[in-house]
C-alpha positions in Angstrom: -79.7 -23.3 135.3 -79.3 -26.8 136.3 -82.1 -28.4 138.9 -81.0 -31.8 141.3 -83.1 -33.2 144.0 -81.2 -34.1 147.4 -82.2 -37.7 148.2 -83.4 -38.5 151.6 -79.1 -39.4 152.1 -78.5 -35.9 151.9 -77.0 -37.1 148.4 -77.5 -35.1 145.1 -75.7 -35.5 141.8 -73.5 -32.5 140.2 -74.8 -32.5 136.3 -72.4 -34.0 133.7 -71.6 -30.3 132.4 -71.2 -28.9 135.7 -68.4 -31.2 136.5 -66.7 -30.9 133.3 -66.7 -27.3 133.7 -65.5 -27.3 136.8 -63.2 -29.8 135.5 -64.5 -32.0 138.5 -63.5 -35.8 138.3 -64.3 -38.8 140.6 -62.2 -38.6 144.0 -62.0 -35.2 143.9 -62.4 -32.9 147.4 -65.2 -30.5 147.4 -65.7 -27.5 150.0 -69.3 -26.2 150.8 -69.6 -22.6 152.0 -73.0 -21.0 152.7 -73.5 -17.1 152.3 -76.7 -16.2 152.9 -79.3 -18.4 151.1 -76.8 -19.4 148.5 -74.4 -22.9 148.9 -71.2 -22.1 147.1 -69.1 -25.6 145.8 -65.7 -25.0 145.1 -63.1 -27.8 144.2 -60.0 -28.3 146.2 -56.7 -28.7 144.6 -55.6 -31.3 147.9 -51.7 -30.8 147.1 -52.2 -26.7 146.4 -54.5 -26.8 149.8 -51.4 -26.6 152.5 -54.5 -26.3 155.7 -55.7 -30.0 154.2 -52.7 -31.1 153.5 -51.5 -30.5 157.3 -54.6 -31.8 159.0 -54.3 -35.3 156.9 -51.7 -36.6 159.1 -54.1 -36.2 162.3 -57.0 -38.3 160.3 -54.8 -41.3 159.8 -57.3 -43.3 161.7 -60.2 -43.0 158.8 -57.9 -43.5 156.0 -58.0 -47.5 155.6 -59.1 -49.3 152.6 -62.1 -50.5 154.5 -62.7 -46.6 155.5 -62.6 -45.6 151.5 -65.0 -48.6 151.0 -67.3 -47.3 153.2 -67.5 -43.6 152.4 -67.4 -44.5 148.5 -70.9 -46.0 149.1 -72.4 -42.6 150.5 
């Protein structure tokens, strides 16, 4: 078992060998899904996810370099 605190951002960090199981790198898309008490992370494969990958066009107005900036920093 692996143990992370959530700092007062609501930011945690996923441990080193969690992510390389996961095979989880920087930039990658990450779903959250709650059953029960439980918070299940699951990596998205963005070209594999068609639903993402049809909403992106509608979300063109957050997807400027100074938009990526900002979000990096979270």
């Amino acid at each position: 078992m692996h143990i992370a605190r959530i700092t007062a951002k609501g930011q945690t960090t996923i441990p080193v060998s969690i992510r390389k199981a996961a095979h989880m790198n920087t930039g990658d898309t990450l779903a959250f899904e709650l059953k029960g008490d439980h918070v299940i992370i699951r990596k998205i494969k963005s070209p594999a996810d068609e639903y993402l990958k049809g909403i992106e066009e509608t979300l063109s107005e957050w997807s400027s370099p100074e938009d990526e900036e900002a979000w990096n920093a979270l």
